[in-house]
C-alpha positions as CSV (number, residue, x, y, z in Angstrom):
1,X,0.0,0.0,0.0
2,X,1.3,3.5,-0.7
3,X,-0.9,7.1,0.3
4,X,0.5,10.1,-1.0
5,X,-0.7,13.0,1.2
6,X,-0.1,16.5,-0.2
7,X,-2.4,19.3,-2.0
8,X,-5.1,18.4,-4.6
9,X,-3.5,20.2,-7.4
10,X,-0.1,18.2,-6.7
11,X,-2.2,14.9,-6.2
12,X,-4.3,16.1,-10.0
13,X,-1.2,16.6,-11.7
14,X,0.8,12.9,-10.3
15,X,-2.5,11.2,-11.3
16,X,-1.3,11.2,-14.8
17,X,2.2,9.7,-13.6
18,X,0.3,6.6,-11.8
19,X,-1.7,5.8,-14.9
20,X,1.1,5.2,-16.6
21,X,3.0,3.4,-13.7
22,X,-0.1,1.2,-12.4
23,X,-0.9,-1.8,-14.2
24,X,-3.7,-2.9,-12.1
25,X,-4.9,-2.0,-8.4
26,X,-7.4,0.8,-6.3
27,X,-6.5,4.0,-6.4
28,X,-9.1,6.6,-3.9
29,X,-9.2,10.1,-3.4
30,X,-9.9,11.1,0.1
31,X,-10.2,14.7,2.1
32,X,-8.1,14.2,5.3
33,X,-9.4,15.7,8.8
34,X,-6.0,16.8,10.2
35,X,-6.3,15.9,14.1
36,X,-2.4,16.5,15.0
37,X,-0.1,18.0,13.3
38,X,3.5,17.9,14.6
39,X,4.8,16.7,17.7
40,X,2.2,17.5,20.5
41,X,1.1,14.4,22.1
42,X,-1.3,15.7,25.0
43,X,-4.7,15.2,24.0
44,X,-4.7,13.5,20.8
45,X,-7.2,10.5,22.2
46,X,-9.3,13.2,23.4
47,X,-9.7,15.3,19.8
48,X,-10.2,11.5,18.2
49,X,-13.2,11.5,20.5
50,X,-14.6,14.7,20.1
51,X,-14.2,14.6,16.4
52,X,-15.4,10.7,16.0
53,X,-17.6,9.6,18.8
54,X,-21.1,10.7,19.0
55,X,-22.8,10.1,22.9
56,X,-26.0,9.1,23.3
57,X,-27.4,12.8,23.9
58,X,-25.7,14.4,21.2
59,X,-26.8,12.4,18.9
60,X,-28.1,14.5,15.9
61,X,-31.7,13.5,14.4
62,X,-32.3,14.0,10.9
């Protein structure tokens, strides 16, 4: 598996490159949520729950 993580109109020009060099496989596109950025450590688990985990009463209703 390789991911390539850098701007979309770096990842829309390579696109070309890895058609040529792929002979079969997935490729995806995804939007990345940033949660840490650099070496701060306190708090990560806590922004992975806030950003991912829904409690019961906050549930949203559509």
């Amino acid at each position: 598996m390789v991911e390539i993580v850098d701007s979309e109109a770096k990842i829309d020009g390579f696109l070309p490159v890895l058609d040529e060099l792929m002979e079969s496989g997935l490729v995806t596109l995804e939007k990345a949520k940033v949660l840490q950025y650099g070496r701060q450590r306190a708090g990560l688990l806590q922004r992975i729950r806030d950003q991912f985990v829904q409690h019961p009463h906050e549930r949203k209703t559509c």
